[in-house]
N, CA, C and O atoms as CSV, one atom per row, in Angstrom:
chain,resi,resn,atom,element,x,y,z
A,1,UNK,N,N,54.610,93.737,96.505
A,1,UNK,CA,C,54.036,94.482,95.395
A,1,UNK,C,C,54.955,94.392,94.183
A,1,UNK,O,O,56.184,94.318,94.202
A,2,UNK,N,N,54.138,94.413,93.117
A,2,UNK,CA,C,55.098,94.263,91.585
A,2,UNK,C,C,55.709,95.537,91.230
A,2,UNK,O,O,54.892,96.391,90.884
A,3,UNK,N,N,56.754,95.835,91.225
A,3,UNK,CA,C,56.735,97.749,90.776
A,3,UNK,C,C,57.191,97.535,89.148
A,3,UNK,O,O,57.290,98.419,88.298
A,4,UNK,N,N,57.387,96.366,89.022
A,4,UNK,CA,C,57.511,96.537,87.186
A,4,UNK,C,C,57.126,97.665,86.321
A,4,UNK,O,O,57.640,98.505,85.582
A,5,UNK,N,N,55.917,97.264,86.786
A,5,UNK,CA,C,54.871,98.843,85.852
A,5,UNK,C,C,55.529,100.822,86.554
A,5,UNK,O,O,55.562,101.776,85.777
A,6,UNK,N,N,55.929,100.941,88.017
A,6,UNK,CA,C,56.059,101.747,88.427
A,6,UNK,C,C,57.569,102.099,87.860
A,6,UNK,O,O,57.977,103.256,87.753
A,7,UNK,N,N,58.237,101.080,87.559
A,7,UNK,CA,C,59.799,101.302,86.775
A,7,UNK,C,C,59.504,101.403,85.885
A,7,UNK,O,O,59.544,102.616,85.678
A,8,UNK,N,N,59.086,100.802,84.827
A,8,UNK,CA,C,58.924,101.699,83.438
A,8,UNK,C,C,58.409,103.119,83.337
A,8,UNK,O,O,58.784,103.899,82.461
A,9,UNK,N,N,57.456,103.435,84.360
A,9,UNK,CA,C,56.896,104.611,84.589
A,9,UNK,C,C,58.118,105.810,84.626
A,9,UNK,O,O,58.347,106.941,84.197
A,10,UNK,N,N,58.663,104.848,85.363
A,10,UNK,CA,C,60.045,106.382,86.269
A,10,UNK,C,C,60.887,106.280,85.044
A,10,UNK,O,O,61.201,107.304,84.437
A,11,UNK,N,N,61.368,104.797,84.547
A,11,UNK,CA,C,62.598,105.492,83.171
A,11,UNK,C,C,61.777,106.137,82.273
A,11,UNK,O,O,62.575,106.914,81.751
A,12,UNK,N,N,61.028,106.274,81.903
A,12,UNK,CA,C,60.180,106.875,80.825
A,12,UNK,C,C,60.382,108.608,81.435
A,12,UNK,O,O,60.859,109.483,80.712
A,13,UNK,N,N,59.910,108.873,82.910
A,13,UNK,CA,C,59.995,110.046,83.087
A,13,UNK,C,C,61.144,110.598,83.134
A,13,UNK,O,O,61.349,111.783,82.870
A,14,UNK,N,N,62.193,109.584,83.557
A,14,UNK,CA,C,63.555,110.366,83.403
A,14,UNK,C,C,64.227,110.306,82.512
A,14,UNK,O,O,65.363,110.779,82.555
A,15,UNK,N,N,63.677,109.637,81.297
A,15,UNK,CA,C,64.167,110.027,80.015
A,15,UNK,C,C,63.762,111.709,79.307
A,15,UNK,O,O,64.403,112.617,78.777
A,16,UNK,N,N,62.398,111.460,79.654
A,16,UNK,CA,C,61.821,112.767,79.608
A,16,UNK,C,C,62.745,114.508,80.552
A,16,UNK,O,O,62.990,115.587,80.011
A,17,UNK,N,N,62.896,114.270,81.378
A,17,UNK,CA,C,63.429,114.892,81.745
A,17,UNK,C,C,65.260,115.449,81.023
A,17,UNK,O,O,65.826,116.532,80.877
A,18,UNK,N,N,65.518,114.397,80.827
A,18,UNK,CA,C,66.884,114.455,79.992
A,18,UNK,C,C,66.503,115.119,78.617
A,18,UNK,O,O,67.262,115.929,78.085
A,19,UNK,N,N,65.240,114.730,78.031
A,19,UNK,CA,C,65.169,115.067,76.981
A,19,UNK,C,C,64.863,116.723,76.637
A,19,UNK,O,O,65.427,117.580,75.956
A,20,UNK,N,N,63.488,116.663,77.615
A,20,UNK,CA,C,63.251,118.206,77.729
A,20,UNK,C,C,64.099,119.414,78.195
A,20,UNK,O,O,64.188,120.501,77.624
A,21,UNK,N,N,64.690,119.033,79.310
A,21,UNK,CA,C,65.197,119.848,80.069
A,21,UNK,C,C,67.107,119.715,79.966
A,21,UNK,O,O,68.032,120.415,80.380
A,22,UNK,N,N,67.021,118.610,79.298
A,22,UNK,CA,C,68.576,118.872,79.091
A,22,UNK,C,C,69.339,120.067,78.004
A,22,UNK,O,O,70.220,120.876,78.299
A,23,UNK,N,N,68.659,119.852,76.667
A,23,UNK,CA,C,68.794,121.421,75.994
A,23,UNK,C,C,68.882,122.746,76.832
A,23,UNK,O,O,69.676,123.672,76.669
A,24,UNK,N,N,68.028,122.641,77.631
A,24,UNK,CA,C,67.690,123.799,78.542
A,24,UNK,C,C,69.308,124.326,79.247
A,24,UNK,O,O,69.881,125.407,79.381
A,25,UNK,N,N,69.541,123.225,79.500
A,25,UNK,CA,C,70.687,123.308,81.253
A,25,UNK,C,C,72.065,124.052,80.910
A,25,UNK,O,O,72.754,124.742,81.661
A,26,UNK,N,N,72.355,123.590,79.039
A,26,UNK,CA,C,73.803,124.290,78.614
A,26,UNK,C,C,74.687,122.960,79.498
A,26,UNK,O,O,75.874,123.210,79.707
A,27,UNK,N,N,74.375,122.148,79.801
A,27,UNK,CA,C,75.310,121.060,80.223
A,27,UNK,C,C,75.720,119.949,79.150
A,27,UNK,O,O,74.919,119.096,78.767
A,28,UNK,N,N,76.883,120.025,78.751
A,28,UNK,CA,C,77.188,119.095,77.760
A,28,UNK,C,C,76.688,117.097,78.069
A,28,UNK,O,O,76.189,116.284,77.291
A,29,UNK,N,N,76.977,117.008,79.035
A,29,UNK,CA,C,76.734,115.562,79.317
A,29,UNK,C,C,75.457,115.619,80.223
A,29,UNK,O,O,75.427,114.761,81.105
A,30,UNK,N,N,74.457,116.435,80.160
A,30,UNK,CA,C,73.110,116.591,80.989
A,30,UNK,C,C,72.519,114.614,80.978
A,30,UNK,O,O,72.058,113.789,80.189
A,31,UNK,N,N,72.794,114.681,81.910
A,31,UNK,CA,C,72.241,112.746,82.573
A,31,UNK,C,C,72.011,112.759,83.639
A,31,UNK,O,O,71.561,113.521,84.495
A,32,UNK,N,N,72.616,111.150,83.457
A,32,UNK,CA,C,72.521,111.376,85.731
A,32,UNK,C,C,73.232,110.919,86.434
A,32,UNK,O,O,73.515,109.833,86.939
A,33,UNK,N,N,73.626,112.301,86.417
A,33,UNK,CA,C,74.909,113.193,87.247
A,33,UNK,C,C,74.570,114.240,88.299
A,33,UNK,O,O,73.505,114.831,88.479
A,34,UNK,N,N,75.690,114.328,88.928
A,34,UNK,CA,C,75.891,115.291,89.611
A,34,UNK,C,C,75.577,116.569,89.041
A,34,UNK,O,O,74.568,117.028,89.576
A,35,UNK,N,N,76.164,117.481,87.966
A,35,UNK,CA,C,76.195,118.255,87.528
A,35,UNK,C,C,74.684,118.539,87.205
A,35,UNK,O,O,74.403,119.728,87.358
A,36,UNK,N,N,73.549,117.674,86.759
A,36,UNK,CA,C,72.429,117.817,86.250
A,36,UNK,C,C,71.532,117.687,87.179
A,36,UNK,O,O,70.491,118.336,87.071
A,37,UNK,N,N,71.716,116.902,88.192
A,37,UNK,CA,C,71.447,117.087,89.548
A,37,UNK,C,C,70.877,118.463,90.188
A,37,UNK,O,O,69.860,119.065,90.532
A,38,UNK,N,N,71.992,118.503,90.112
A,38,UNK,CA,C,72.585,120.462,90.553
A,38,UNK,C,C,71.631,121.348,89.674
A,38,UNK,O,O,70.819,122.081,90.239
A,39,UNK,N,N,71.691,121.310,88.641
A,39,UNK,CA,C,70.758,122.165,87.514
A,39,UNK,C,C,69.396,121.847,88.002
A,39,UNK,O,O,68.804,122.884,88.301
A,40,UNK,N,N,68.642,120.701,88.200
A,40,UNK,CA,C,67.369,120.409,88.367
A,40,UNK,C,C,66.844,121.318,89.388
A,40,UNK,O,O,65.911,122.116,89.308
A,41,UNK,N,N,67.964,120.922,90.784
A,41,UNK,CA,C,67.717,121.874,91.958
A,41,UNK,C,C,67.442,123.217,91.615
A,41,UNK,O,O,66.471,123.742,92.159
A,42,UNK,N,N,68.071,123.823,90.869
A,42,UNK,CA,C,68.059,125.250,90.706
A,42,UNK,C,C,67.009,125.686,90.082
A,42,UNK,O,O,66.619,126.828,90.328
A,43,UNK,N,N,66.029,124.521,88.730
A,43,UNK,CA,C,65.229,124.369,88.217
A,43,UNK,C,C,63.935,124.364,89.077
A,43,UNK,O,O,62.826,124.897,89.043
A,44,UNK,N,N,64.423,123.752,89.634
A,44,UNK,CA,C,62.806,123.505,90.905
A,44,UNK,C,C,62.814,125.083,91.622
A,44,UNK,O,O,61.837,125.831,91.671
A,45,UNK,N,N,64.007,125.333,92.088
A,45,UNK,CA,C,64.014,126.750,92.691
A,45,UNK,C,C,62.921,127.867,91.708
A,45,UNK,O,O,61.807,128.305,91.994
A,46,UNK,N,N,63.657,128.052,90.651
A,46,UNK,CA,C,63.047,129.033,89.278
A,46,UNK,C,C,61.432,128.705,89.164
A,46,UNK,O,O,60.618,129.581,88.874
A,47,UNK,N,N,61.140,127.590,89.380
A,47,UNK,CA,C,59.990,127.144,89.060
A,47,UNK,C,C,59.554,127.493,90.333
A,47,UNK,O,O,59.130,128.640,90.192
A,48,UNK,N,N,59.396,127.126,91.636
A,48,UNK,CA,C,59.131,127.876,92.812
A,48,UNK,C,C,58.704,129.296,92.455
A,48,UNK,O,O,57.495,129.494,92.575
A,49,UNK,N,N,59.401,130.268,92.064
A,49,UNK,CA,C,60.103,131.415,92.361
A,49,UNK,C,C,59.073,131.976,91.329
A,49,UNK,O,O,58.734,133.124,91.616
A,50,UNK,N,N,58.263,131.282,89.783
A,50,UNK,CA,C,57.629,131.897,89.015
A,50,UNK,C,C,56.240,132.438,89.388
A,50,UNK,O,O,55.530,131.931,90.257
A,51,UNK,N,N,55.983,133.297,88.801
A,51,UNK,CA,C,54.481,134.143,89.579
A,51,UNK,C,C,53.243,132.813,89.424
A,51,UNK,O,O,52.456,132.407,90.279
A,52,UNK,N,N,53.436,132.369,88.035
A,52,UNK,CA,C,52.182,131.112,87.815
A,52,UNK,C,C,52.693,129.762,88.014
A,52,UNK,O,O,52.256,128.782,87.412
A,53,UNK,N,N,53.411,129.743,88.673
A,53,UNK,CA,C,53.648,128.731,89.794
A,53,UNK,C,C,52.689,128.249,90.758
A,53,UNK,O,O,52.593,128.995,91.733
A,54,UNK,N,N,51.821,127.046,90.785
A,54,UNK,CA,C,50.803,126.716,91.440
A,54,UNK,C,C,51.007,125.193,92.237
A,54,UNK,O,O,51.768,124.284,91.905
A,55,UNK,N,N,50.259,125.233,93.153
A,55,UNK,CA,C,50.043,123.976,94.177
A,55,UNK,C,C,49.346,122.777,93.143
A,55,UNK,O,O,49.364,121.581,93.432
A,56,UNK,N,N,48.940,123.145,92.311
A,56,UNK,CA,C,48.386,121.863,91.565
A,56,UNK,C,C,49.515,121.189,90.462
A,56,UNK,O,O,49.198,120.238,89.746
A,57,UNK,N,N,50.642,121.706,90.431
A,57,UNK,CA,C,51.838,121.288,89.457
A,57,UNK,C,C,52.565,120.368,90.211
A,57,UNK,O,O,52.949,119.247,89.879
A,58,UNK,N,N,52.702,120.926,91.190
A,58,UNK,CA,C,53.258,119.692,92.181
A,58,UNK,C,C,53.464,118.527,92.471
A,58,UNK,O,O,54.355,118.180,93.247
A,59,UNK,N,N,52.534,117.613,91.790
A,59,UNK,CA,C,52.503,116.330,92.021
A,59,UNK,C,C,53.333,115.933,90.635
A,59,UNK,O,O,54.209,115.068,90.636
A,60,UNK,N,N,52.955,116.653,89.500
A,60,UNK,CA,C,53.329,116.147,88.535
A,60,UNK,C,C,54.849,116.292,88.062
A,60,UNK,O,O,55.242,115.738,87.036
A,61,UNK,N,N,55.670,117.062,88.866
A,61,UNK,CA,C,56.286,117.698,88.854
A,61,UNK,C,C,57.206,116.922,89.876
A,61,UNK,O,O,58.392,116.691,89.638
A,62,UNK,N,N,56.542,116.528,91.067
A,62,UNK,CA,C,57.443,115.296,92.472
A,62,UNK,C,C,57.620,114.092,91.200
A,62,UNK,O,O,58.792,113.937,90.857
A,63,UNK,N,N,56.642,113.271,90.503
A,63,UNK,CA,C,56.773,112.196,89.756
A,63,UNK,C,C,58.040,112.021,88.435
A,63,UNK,O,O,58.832,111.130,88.130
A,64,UNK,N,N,57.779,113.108,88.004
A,64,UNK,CA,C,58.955,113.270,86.921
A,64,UNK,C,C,60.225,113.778,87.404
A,64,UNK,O,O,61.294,113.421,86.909
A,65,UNK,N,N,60.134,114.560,88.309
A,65,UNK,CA,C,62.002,115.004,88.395
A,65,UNK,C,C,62.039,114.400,89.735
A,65,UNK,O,O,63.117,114.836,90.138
A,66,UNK,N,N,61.422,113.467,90.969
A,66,UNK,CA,C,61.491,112.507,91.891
A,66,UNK,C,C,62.090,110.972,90.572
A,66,UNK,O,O,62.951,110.206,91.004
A,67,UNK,N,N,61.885,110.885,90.030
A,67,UNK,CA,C,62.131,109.435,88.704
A,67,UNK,C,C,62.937,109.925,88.810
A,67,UNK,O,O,63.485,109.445,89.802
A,68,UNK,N,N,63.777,111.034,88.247
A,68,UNK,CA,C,65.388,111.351,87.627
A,68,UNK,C,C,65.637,111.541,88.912
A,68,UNK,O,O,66.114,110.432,89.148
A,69,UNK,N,N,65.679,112.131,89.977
A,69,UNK,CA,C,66.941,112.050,90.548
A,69,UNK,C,C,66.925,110.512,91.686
A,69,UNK,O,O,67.821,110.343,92.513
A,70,UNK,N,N,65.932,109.670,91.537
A,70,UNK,CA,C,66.012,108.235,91.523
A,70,UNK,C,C,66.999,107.357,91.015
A,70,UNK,O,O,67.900,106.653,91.471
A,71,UNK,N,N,66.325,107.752,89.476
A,71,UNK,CA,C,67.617,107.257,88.761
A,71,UNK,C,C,68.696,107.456,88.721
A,71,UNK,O,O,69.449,106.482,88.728
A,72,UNK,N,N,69.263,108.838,88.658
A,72,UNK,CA,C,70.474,109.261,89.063
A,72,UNK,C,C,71.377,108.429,90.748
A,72,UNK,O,O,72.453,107.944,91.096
A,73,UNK,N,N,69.883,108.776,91.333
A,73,UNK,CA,C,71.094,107.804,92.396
A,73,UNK,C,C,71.296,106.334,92.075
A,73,UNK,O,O,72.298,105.812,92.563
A,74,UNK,N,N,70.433,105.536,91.268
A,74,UNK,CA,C,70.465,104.419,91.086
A,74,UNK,C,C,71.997,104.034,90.189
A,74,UNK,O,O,72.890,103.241,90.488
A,75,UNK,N,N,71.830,105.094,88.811
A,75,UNK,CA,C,73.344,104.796,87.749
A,75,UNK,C,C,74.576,105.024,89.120
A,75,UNK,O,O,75.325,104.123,89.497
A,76,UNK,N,N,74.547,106.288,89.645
A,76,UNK,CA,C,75.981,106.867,90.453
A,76,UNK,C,C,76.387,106.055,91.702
A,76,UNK,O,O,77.527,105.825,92.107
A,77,UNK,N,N,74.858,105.561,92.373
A,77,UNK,CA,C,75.478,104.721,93.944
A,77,UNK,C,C,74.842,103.195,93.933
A,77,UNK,O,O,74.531,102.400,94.821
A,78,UNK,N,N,74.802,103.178,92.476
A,78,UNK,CA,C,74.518,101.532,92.590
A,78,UNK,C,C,73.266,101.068,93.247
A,78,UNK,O,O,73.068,99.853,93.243
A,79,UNK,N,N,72.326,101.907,93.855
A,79,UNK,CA,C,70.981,101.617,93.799
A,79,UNK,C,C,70.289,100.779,93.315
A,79,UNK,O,O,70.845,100.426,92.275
A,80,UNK,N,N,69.231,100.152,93.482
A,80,UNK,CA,C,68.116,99.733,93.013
A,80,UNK,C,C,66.341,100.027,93.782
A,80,UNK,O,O,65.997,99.843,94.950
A,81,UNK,N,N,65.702,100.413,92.875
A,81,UNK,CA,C,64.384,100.773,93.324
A,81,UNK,C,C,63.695,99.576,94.099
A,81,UNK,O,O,63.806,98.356,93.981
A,82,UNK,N,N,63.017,100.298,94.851
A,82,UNK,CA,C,62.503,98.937,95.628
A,82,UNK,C,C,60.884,99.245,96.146
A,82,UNK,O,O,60.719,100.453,96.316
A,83,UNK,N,N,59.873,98.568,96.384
A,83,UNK,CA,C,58.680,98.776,97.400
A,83,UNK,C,C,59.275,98.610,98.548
A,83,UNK,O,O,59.968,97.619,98.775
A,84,UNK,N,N,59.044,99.704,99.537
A,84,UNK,CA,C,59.294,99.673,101.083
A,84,UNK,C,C,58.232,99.581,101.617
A,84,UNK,O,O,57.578,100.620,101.706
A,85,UNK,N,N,57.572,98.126,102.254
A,85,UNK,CA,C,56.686,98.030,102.789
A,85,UNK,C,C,55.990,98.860,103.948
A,85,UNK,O,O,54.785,98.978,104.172
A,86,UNK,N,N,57.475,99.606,104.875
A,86,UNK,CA,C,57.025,100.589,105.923
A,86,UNK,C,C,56.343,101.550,105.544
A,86,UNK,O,O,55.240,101.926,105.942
A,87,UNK,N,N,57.120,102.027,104.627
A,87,UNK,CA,C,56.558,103.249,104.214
A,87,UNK,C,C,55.450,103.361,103.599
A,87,UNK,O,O,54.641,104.251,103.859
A,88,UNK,N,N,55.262,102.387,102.623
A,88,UNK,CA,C,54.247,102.339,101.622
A,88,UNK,C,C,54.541,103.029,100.248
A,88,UNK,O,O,53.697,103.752,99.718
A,89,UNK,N,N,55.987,102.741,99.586
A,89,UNK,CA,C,55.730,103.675,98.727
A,89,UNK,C,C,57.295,102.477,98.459
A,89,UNK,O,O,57.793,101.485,98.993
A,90,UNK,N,N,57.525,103.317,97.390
A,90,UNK,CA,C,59.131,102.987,96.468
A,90,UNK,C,C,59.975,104.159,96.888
A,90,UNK,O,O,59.830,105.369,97.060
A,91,UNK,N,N,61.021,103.158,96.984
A,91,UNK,CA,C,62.219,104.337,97.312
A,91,UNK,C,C,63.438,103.347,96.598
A,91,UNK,O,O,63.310,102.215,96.130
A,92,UNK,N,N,64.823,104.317,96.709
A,92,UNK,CA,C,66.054,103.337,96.195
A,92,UNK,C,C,66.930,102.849,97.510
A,92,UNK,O,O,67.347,103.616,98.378
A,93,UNK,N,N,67.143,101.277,97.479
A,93,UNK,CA,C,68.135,100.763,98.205
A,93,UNK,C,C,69.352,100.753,97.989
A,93,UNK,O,O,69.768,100.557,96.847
A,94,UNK,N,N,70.122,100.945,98.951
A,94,UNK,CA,C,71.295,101.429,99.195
A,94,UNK,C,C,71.832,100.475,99.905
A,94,UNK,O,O,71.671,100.714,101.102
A,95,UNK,N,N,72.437,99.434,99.699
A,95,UNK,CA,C,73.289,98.189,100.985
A,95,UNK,C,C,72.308,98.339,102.290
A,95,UNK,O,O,72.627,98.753,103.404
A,96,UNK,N,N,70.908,97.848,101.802
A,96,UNK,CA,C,69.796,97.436,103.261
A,96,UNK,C,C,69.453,99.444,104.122
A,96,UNK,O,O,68.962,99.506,105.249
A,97,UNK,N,N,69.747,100.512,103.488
A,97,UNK,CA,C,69.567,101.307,104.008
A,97,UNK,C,C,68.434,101.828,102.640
A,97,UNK,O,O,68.590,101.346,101.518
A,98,UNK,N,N,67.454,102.731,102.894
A,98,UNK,CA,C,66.327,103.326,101.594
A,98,UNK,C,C,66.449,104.886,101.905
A,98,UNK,O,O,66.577,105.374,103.028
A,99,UNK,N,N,66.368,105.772,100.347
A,99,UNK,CA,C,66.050,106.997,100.424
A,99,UNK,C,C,65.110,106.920,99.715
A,99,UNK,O,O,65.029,105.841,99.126
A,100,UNK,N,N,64.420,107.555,99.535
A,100,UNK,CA,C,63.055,108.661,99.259
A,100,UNK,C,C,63.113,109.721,98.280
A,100,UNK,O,O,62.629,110.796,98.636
A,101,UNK,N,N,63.707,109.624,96.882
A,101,UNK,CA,C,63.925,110.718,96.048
A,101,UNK,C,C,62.279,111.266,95.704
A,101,UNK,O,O,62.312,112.471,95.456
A,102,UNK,N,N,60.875,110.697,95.626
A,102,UNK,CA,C,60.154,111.458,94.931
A,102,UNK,C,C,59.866,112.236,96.331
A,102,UNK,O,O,59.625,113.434,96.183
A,103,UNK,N,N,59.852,111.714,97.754
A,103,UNK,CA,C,59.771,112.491,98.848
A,103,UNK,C,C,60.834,113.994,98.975
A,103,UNK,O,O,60.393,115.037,99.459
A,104,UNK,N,N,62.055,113.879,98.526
A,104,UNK,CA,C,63.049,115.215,98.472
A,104,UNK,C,C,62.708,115.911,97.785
A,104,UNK,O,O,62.679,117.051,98.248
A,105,UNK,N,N,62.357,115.807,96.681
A,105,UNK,CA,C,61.553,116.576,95.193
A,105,UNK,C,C,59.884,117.166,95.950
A,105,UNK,O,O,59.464,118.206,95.444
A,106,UNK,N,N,59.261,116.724,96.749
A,106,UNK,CA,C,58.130,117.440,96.872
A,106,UNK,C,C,58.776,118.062,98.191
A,106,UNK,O,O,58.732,119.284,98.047
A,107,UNK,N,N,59.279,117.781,99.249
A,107,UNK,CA,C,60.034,118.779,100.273
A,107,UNK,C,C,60.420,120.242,99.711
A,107,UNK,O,O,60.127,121.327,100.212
A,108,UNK,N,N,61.303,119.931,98.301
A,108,UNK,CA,C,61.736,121.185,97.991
A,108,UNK,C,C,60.731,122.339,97.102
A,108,UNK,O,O,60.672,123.556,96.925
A,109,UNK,N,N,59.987,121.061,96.676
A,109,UNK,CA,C,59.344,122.328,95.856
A,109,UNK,C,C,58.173,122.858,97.015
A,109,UNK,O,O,57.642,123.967,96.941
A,110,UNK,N,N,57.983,122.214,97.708
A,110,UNK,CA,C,57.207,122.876,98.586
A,110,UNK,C,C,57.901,124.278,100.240
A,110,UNK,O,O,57.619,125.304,100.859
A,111,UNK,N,N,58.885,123.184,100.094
A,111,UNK,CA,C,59.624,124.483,101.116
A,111,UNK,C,C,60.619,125.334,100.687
A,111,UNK,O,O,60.849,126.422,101.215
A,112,UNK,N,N,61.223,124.871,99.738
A,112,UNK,CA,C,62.606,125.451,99.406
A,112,UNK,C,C,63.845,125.319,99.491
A,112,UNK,O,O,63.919,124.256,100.107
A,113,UNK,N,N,64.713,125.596,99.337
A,113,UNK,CA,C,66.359,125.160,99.318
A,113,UNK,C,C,66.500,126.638,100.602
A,113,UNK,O,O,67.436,126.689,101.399
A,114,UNK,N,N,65.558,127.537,100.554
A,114,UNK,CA,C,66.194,128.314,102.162
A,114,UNK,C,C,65.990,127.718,103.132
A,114,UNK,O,O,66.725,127.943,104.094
A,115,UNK,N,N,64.628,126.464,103.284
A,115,UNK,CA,C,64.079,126.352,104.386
A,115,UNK,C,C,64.903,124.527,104.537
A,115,UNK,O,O,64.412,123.614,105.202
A,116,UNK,N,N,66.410,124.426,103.592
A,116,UNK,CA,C,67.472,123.455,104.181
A,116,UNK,C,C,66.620,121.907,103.359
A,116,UNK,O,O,66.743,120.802,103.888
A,117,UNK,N,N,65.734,122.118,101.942
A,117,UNK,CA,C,65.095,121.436,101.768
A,117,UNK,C,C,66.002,121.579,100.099
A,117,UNK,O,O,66.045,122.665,99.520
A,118,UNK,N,N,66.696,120.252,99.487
A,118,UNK,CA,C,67.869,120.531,98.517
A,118,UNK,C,C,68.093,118.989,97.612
A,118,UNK,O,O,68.881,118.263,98.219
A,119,UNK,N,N,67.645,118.458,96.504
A,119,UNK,CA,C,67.501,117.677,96.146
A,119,UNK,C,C,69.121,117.472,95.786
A,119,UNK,O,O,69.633,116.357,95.691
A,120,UNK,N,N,69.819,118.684,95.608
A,120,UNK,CA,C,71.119,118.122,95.675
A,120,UNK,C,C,71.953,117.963,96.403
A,120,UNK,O,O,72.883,117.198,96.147
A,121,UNK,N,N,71.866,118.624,97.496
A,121,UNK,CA,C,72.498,118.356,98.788
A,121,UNK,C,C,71.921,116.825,99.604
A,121,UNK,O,O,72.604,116.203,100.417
A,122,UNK,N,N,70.703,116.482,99.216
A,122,UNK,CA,C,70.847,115.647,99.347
A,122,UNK,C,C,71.226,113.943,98.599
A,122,UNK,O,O,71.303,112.897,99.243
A,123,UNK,N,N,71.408,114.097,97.144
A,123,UNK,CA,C,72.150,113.597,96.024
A,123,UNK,C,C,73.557,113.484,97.153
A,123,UNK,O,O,73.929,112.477,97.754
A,124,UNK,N,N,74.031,114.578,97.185
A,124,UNK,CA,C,75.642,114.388,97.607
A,124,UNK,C,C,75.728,114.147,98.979
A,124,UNK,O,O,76.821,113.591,99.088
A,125,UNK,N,N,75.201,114.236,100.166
A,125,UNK,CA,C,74.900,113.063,101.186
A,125,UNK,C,C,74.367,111.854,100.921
A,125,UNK,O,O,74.752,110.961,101.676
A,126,UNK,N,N,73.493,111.511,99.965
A,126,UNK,CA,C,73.537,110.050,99.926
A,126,UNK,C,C,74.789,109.150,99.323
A,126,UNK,O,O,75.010,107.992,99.676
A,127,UNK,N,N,75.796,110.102,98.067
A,127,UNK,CA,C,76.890,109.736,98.249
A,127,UNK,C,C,78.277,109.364,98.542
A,127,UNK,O,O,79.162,108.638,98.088
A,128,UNK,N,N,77.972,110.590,99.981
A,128,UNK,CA,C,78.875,110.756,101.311
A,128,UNK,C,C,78.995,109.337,102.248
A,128,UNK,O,O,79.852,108.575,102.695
A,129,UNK,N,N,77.319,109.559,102.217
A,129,UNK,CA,C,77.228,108.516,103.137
A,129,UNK,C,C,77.614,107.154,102.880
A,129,UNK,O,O,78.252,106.440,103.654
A,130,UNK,N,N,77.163,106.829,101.683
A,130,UNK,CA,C,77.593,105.526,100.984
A,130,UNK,C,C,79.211,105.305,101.079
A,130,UNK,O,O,79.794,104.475,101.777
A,131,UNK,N,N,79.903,106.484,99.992
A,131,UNK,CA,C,81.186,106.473,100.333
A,131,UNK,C,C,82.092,106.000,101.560
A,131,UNK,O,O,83.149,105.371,101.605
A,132,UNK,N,N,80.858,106.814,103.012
A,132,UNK,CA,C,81.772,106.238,104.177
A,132,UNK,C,C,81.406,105.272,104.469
A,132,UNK,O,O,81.515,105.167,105.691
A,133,UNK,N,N,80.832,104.078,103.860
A,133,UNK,CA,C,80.363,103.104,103.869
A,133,UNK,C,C,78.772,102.933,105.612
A,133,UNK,O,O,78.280,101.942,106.152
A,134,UNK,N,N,78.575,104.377,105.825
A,134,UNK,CA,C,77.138,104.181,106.366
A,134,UNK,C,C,76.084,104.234,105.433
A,134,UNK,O,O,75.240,105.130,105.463
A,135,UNK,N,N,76.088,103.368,104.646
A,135,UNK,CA,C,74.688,102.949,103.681
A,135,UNK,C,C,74.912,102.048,102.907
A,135,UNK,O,O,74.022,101.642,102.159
């Protein structure tokens, strides 16, 4: 499959995300980082947590902040996006190993960071893991 079109899609959204939501965060270098990472998570939490908070935001919501923290792993662990034929979907490669960032982004907003579901905890295991060179 060509994901050409599906990569312009995602930098576009994670520009967006930097753009909108970086004013927001009070983070001087709001990118993709760790630190902004971290903010998003907490973002998705708040957004969870609001009364008009609905099941129909969700998707749109996995697509745009699933792109940024894509990208983020892509600038920090040397990533590249890929079609994973198993799966059926795009994820980022990691030295022949794949994660699933728009999959962590709908986990959390759907279960939560109580129910061990953490777009940044898992950010910083994918660069644990890499680090110990299992990925």
């Amino acid at each position: 499959m060509d994901i050409q079109k599906n990569l312009e899609n995602i930098h576009k959204l994670s520009n967006l995300v930097i753009q909108q939501l970086g004013p927001q965060s009070n983070i001087a270098n709001f990118g993709l980082n760790e630190a902004s990472v971290v903010w998003i998570d907490g973002f998705i939490e708040r957004q969870r947590e609001a009364k008009d908070f609905s099941s129909s935001e969700v998707d749109g919501l996995v697509n745009t902040l699933g792109s940024f923290l894509g990208e983020a792993l892509v600038a920090t662990a040397g990533g590249t996006w890929v079609w994973v034929e198993q799966q059926q979907t795009i994820g980022v490669e990691l030295r022949g190993s794949y994660v699933f960032p728009f999959n962590k982004v709908r986990k959390q907003l759907v279960n939560g960071r109580a129910a061990g579901d953490s777009i940044a905890g898992f950010y910083r295991a994918v660069l644990t893991l890499q680090a110990a060179g299992k990925m």
